[in-house]
N, C-alpha and C positions, 0 to 999 in steps of 0.2 A: 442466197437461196432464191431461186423462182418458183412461184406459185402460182397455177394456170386453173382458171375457177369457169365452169360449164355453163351454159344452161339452155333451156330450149327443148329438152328432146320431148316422147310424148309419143300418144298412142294418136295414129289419124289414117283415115278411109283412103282406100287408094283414090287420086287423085288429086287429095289434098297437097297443103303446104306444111312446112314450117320452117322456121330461123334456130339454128344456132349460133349463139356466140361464146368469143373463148377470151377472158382478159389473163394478162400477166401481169405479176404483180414480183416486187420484192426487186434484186439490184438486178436491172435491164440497164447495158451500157448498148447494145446492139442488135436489134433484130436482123437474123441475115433473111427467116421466112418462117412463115404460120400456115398451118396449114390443119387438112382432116386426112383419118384414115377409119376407111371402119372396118370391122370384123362381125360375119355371119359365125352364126352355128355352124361348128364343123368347117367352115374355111378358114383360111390365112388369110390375117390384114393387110388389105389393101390403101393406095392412095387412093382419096376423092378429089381433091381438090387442094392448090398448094399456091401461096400468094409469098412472093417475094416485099421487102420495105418497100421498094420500089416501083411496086403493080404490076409486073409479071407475075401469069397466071399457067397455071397448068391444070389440066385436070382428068379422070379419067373418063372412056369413050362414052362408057353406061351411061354418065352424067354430063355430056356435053348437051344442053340446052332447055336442061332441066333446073342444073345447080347453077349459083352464082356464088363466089368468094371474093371475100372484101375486106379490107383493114381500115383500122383507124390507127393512124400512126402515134396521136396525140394523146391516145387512151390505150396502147397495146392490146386491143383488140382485134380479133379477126369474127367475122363473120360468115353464115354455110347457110343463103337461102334455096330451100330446097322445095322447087314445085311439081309438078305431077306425078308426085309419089307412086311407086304399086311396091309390089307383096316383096320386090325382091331387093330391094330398098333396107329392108329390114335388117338390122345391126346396130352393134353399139358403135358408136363412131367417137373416136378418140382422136382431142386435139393435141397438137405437135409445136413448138416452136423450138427454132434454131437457132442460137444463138454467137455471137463472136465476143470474146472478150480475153485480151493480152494474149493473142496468139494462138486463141485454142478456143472452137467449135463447142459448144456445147449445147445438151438436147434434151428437150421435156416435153416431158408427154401429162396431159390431164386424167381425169378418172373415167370419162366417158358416160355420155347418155345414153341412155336407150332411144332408140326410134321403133317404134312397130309400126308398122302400115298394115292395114286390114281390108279385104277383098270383099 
């Protein structure tokens, strides 16, 4: 069983920053990738940002040069620094990892923080 533990999220003025991070915990034999997705009111979950073991990064366009995603391989954690927030920003953002193990992909998702950003 994997267990993916949050934290970070938080109410902040547009503009601002802040970090989330995601650790995993329990039997990790493989990370294949960690990542975010968040979901507004009324929208479908989207990716934000998605880090391979490896350091391939992806992410999506809204947050190219805003966000930054980062692992620590040592500690299965990933990290979602996120700066010059605005209003639209706003979601809970739900972390993801992927996992491999004896031939079969498997996939967890965390509970998700809130972010609000305020105008």
């Amino acid at each position: 069983q994997v267990h993916l533990v949050e934290s970070g999220g938080g109410l902040v003025q547009a503009g601002g920053s802040l970090r989330l991070s995601c650790a995993a915990s329990g039997i990790i034999i493989s990370i294949v990738h960690m990542g975010w997705y968040r979901q507004a009111p009324g929208k479908q979950r989207e990716l934000v940002a998605r880090i391979t073991s490896g350091g391939s990064t992806n992410s999506a366009d809204s947050v190219k040069g805003r966000f930054t995603i980062s692992m620590d391989n040592a500690k299965n954690t990933v990290y979602l620094q996120m700066n010059s927030l605005n209003v639209e920003d706003t979601a809970i953002y739900y972390c993801n990892a992927n996992l491999y193990y004896s031939g079969s992909y498997f996939s967890y998702w965390g509970q998700g923080p809130q972010v609000t950003v305020s105008s």
